[in-house]
VOROVEX-232830 format. One record per residue: residue number from 1; residue in three letters; x, y, z of N, C-alpha, C in turn. Coordinates in Angstrom, 3 decimals, m for minus. Layout:
REM VOROVEX-232830
+------+-------+----------+----------+----------+----------+----------+----------+----------+----------+----------+
: tiza : dokol :      n.x :      n.y :      n.z :     ca.x :     ca.y :     ca.z :      c.x :      c.y :      c.z :
+------+-------+----------+----------+----------+----------+----------+----------+----------+----------+----------+
:  NUM :   ALA :        X :        Y :        Z :        X :        Y :        Z :        X :        Y :        Z :
...
+------+-------+----------+----------+----------+----------+----------+----------+----------+----------+----------+
REM end
This chain:
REM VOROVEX-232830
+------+-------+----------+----------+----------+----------+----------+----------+----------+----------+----------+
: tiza : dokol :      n.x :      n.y :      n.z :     ca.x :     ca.y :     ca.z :      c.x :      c.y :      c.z :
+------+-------+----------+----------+----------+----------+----------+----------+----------+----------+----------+
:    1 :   UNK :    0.839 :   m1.184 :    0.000 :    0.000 :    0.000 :    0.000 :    0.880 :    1.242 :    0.000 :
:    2 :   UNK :    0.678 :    2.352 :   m0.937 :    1.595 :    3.189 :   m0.608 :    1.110 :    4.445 :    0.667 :
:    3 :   UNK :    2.243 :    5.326 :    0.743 :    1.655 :    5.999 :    1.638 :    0.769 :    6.899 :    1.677 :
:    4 :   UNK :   m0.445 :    7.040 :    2.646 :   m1.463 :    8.017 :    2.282 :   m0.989 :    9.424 :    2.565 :
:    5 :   UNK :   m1.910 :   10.039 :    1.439 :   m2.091 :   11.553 :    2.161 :   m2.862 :   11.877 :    3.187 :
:    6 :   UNK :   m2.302 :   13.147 :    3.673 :   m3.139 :   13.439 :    4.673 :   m4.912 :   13.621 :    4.508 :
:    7 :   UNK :   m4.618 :   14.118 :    3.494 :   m6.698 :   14.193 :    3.066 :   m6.862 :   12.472 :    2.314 :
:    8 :   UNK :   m6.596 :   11.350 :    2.406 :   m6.548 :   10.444 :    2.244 :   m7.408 :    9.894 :    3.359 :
:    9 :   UNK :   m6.447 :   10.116 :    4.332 :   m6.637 :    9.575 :    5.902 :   m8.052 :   10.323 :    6.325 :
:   10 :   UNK :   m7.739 :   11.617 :    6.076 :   m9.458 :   12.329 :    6.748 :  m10.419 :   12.260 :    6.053 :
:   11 :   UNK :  m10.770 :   11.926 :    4.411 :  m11.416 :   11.134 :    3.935 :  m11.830 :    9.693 :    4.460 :
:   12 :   UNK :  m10.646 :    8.658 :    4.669 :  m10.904 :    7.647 :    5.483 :  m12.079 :    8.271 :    6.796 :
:   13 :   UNK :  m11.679 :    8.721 :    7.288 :  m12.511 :    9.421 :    8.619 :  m13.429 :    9.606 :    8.349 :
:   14 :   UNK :  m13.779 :   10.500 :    7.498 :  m15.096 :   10.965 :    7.320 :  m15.938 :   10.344 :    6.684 :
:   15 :   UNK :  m15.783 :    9.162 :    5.795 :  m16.707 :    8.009 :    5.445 :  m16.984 :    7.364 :    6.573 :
:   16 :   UNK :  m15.757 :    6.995 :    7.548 :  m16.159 :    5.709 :    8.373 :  m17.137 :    7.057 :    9.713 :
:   17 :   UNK :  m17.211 :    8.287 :    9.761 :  m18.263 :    9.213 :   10.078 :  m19.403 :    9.009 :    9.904 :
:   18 :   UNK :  m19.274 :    9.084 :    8.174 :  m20.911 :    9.348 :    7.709 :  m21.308 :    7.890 :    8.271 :
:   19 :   UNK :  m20.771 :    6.761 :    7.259 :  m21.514 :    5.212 :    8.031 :  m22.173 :    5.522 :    9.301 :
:   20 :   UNK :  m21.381 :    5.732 :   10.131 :  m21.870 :    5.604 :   11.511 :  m23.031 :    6.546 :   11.980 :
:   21 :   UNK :  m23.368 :    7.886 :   11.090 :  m24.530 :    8.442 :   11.295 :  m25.541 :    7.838 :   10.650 :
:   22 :   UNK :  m25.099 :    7.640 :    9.618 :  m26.032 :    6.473 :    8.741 :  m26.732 :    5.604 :    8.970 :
:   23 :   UNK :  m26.137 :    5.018 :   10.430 :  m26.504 :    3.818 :   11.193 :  m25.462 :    2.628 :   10.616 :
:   24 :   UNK :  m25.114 :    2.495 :    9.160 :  m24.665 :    1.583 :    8.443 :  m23.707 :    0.646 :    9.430 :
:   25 :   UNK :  m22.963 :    1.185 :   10.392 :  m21.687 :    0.200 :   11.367 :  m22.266 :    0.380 :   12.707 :
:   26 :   UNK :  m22.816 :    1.364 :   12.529 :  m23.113 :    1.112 :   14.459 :  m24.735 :    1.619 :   14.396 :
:   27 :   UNK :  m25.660 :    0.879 :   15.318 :  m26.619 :    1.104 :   16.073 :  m26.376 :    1.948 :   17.368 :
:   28 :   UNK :  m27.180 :    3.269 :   17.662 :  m26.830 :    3.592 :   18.801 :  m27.962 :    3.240 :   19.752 :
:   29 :   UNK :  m27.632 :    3.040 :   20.948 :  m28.149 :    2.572 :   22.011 :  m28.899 :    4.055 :   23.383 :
:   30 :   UNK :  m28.404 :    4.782 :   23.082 :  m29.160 :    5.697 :   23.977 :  m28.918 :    7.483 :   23.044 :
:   31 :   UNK :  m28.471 :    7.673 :   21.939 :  m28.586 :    8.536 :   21.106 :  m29.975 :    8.293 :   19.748 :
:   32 :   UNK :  m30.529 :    9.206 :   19.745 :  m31.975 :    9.132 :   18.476 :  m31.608 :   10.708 :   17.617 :
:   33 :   UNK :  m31.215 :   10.034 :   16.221 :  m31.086 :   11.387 :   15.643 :  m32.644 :   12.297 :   14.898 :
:   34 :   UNK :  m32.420 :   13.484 :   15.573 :  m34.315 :   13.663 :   15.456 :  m34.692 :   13.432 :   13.561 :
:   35 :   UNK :  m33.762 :   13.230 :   12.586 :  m33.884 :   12.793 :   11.724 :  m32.793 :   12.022 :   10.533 :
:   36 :   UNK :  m33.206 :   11.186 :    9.924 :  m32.100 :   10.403 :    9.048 :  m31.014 :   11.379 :    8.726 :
:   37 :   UNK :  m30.096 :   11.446 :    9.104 :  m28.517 :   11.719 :    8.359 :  m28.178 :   10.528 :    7.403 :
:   38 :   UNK :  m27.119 :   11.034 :    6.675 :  m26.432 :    9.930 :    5.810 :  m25.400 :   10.642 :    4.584 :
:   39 :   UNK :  m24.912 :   11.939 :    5.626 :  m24.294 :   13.045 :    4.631 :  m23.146 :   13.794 :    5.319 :
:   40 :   UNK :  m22.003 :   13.836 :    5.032 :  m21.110 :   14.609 :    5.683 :  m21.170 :   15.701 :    4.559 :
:   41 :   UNK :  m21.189 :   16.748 :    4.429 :  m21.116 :   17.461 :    3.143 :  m19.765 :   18.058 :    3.497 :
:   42 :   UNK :  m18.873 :   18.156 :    2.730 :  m17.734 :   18.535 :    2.684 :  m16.765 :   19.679 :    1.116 :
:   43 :   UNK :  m16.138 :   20.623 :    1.367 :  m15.438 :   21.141 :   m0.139 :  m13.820 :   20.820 :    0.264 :
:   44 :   UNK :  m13.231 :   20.428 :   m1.117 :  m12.135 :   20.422 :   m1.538 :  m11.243 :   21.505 :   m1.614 :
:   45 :   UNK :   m9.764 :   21.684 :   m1.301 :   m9.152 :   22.489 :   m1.992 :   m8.190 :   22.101 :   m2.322 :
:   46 :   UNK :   m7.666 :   22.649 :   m3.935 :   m6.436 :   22.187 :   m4.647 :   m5.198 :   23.256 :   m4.670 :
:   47 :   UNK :   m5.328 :   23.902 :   m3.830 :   m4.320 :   24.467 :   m4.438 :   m3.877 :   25.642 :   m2.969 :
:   48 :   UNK :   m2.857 :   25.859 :   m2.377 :   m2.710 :   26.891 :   m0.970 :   m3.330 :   28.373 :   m0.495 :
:   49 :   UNK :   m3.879 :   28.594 :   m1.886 :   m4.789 :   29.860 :   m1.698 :   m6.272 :   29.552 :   m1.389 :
:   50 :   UNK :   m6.194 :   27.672 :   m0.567 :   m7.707 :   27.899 :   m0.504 :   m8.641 :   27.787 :   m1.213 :
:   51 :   UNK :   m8.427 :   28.273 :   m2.672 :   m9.680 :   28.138 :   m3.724 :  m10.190 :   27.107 :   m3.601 :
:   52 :   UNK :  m11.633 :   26.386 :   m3.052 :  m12.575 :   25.515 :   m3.307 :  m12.129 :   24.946 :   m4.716 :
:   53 :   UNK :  m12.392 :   23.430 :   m5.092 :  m11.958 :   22.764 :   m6.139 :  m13.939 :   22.622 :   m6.485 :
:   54 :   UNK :  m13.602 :   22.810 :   m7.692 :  m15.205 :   22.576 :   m8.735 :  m15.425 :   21.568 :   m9.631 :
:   55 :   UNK :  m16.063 :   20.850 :   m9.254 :  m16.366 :   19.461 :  m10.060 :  m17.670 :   20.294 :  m11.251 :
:   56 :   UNK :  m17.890 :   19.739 :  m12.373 :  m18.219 :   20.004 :  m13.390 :  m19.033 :   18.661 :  m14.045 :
:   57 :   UNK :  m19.978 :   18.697 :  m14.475 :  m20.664 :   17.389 :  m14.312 :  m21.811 :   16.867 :  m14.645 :
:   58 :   UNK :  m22.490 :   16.573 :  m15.809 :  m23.598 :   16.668 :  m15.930 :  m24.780 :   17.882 :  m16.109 :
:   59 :   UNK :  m24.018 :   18.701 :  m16.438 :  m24.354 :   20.428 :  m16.070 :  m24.315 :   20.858 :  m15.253 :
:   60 :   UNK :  m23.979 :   19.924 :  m13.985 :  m23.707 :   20.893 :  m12.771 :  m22.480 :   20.774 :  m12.675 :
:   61 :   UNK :  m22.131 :   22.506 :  m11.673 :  m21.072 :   23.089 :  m11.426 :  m21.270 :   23.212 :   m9.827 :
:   62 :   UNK :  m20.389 :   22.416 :   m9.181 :  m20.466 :   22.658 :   m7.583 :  m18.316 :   22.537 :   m6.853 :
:   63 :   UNK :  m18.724 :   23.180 :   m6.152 :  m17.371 :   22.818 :   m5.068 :  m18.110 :   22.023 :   m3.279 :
:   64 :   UNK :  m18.975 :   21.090 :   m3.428 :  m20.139 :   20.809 :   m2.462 :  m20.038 :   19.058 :   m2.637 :
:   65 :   UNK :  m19.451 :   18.199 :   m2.022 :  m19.424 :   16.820 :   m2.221 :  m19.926 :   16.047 :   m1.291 :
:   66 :   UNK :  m20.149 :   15.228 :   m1.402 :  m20.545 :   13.738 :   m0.216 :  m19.777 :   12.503 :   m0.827 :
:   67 :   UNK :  m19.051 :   11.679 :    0.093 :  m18.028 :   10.731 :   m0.294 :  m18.635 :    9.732 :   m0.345 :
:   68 :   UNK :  m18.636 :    8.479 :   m1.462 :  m19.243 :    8.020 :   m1.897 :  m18.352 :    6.384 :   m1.624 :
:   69 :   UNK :  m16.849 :    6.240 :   m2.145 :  m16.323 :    4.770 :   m1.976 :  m14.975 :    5.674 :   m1.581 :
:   70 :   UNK :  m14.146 :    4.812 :   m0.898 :  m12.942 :    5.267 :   m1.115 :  m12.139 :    4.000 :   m0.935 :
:   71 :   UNK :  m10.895 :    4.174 :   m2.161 :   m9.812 :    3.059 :   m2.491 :   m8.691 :    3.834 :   m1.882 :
:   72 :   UNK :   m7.969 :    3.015 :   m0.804 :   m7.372 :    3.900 :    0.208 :   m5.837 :    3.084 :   m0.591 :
:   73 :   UNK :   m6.195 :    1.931 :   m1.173 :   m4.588 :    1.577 :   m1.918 :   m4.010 :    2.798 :   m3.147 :
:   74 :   UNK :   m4.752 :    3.164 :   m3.514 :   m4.680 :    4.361 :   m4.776 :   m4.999 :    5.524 :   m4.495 :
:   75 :   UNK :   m5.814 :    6.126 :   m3.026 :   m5.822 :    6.883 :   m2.351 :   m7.137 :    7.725 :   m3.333 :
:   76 :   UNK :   m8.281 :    7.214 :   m4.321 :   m8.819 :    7.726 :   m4.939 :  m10.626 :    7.468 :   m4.253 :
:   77 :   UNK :  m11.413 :    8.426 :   m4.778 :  m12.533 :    8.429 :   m3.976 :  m13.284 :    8.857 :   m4.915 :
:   78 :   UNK :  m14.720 :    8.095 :   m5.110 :  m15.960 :    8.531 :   m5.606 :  m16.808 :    9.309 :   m4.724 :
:   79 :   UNK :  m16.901 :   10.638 :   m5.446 :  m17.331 :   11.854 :   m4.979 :  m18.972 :   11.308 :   m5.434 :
:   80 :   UNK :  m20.565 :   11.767 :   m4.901 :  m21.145 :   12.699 :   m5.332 :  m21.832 :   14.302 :   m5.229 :
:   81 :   UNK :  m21.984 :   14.807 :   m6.310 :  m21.814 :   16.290 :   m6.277 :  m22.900 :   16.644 :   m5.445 :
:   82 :   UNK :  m23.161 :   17.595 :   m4.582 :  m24.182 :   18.280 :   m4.051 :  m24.692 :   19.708 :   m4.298 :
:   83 :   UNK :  m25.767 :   19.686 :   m4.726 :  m25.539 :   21.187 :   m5.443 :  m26.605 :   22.463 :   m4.407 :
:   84 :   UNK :  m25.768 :   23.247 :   m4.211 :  m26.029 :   24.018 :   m3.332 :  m27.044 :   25.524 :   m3.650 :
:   85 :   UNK :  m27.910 :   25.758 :   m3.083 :  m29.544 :   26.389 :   m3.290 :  m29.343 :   27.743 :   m2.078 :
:   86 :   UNK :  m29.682 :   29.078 :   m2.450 :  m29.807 :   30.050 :   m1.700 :  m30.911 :   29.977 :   m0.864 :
:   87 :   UNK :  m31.037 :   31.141 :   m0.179 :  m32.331 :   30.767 :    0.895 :  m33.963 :   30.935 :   m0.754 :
:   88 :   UNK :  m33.505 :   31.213 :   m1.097 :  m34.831 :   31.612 :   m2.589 :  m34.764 :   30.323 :   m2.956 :
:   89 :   UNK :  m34.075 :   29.333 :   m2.999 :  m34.073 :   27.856 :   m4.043 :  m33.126 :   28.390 :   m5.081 :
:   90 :   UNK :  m32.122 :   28.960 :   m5.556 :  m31.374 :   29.772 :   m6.367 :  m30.494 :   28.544 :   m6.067 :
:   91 :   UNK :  m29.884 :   27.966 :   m7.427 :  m28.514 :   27.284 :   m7.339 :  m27.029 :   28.606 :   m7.129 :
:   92 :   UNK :  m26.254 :   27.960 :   m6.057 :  m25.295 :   28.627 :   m5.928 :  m24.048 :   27.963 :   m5.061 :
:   93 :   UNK :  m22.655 :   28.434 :   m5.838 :  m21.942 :   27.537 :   m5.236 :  m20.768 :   28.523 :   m4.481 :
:   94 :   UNK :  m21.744 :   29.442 :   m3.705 :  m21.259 :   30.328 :   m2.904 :  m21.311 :   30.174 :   m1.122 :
:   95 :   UNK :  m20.330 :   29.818 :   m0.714 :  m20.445 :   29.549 :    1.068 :  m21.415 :   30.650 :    1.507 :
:   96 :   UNK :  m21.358 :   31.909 :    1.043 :  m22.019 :   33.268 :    1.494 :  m23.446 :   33.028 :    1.172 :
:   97 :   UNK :  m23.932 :   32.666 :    0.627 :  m25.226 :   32.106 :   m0.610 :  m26.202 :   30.989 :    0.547 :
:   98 :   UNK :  m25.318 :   30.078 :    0.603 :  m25.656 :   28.355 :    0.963 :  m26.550 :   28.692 :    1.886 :
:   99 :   UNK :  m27.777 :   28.144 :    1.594 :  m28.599 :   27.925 :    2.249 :  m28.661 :   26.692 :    2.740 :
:  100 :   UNK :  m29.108 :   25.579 :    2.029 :  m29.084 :   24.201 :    1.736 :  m28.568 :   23.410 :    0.500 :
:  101 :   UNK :  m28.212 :   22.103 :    1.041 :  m27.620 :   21.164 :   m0.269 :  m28.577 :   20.349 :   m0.759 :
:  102 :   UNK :  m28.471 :   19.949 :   m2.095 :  m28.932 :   18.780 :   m2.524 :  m28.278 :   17.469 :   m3.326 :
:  103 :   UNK :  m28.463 :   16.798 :   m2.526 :  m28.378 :   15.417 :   m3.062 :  m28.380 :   15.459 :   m4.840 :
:  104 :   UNK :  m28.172 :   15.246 :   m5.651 :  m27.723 :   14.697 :   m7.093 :  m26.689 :   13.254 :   m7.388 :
:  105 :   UNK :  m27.378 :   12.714 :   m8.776 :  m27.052 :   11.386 :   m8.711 :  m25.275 :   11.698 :   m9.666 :
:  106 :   UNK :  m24.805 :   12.522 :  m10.003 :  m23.755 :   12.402 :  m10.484 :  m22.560 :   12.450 :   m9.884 :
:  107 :   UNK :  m22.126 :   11.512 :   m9.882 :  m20.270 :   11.489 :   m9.129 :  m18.772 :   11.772 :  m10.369 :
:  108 :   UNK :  m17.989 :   11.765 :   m9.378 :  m16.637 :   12.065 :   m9.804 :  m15.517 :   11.063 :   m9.241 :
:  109 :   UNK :  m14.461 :   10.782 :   m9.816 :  m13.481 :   10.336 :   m9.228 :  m12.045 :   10.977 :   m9.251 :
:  110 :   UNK :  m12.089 :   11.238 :   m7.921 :  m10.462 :   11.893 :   m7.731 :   m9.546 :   11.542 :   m7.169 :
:  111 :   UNK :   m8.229 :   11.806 :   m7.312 :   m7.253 :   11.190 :   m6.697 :   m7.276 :   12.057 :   m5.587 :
:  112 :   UNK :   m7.124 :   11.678 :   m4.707 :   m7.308 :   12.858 :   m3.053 :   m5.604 :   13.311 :   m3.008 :
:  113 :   UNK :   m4.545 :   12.814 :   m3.558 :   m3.084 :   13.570 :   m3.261 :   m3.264 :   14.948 :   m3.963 :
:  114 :   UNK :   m3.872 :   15.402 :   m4.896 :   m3.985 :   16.448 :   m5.613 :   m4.705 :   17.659 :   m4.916 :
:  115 :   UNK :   m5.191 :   16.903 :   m3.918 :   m5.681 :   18.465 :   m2.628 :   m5.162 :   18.448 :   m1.585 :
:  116 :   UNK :   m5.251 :   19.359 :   m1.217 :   m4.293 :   20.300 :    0.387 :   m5.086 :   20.492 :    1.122 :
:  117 :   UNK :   m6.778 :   20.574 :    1.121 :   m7.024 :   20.709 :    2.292 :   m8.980 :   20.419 :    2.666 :
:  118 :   UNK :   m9.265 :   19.865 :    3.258 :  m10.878 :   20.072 :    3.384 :  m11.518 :   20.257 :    4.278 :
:  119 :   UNK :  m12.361 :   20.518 :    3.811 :  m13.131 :   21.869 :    4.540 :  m14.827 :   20.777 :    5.029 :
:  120 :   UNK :  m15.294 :   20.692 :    6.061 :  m16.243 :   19.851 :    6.249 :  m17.401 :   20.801 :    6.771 :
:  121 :   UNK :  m18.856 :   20.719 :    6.518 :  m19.988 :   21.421 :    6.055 :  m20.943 :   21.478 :    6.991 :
:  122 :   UNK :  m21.804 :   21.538 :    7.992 :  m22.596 :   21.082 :    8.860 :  m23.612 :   20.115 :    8.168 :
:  123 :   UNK :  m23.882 :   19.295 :    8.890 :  m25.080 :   18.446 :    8.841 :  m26.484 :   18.558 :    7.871 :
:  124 :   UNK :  m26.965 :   19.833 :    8.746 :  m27.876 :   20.327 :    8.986 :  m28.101 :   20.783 :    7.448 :
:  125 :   UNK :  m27.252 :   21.161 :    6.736 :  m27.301 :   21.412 :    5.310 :  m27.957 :   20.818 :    4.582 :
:  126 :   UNK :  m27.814 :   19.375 :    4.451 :  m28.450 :   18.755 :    3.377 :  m29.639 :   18.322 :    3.367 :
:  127 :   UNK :  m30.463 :   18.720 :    2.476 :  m32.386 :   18.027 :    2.610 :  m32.491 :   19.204 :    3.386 :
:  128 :   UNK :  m31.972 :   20.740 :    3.701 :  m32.349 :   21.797 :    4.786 :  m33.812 :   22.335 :    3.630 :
:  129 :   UNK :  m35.227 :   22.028 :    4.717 :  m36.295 :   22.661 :    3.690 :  m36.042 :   24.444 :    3.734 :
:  130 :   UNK :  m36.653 :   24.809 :    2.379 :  m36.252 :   26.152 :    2.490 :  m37.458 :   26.734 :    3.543 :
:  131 :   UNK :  m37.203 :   27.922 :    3.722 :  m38.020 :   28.527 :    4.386 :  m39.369 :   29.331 :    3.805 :
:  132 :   UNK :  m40.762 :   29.172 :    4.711 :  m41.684 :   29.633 :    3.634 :  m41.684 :   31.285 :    3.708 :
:  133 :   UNK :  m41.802 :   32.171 :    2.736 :  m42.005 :   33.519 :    2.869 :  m43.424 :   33.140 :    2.265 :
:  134 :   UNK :  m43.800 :   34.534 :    3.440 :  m45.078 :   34.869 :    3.033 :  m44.934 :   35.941 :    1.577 :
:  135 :   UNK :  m46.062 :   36.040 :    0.886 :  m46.073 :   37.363 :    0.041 :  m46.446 :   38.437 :    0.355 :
:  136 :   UNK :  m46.005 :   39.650 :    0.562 :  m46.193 :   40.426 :    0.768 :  m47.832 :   40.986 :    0.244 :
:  137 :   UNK :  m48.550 :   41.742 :    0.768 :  m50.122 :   42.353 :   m0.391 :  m49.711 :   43.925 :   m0.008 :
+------+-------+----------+----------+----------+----------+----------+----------+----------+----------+----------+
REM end
């Protein structure tokens, strides 16, 4: 096996995370999550200035992922994309913007040595219903 990267390893982590909110490895015994999780939402970065990495994809354009498999011998991981909605329902792949994520069926595969750093998302993000506005008369 060669040696991992560091976002290798916290990838490792954060799958064997999500599972476990998932329920998928562990049953909890005196914790009830007041609803299904099954999402770490997390962004990439490639490069030391930070810039969010953007997957491209099916027509969508996001820097917004959920980890999908990871091959820890090749250190590579099936992403899928999450595409991120303002408080209006507005697609946007702006942290300032993000209201809530959504789930989408298209993935990616990346080699995880090619990023420097990630950035992990709250929970609470994904499936977040928007909020109702009234209309004004």
């Amino acid at each position: 096996m060669a040696t991992q990267s560091c976002i290798c390893c916290a990838m490792k982590t954060l799958l064997k995370e999500q599972r476990i909110i998932a329920g998928i490895d562990m049953e909890f015994q005196f914790i009830c999550l007041s609803k299904k999780m099954d999402t770490i939402p997390f962004m990439l970065c490639s490069s030391k200035k930070n810039n969010p990495f953007t997957a491209i994809c099916t027509g969508i354009a996001t820097p917004f992922f959920r980890i999908e498999k990871l091959n820890e011998d090749t250190c590579c991981a099936v992403l899928s994309l999450l595409e991120g909605v303002d408080m209006e329902g507005n697609l946007t792949d702006s942290c300032e913007d993000l209201f809530a994520l959504r789930k989408t069926k298209s993935c990616i595969i990346v080699n995880l040595t090619c990023f420097c750093a990630i950035t992990a998302l709250p929970l609470e993000l994904v499936n977040r219903p928007l909020p109702i506005i009234e209309p004004k008369c």
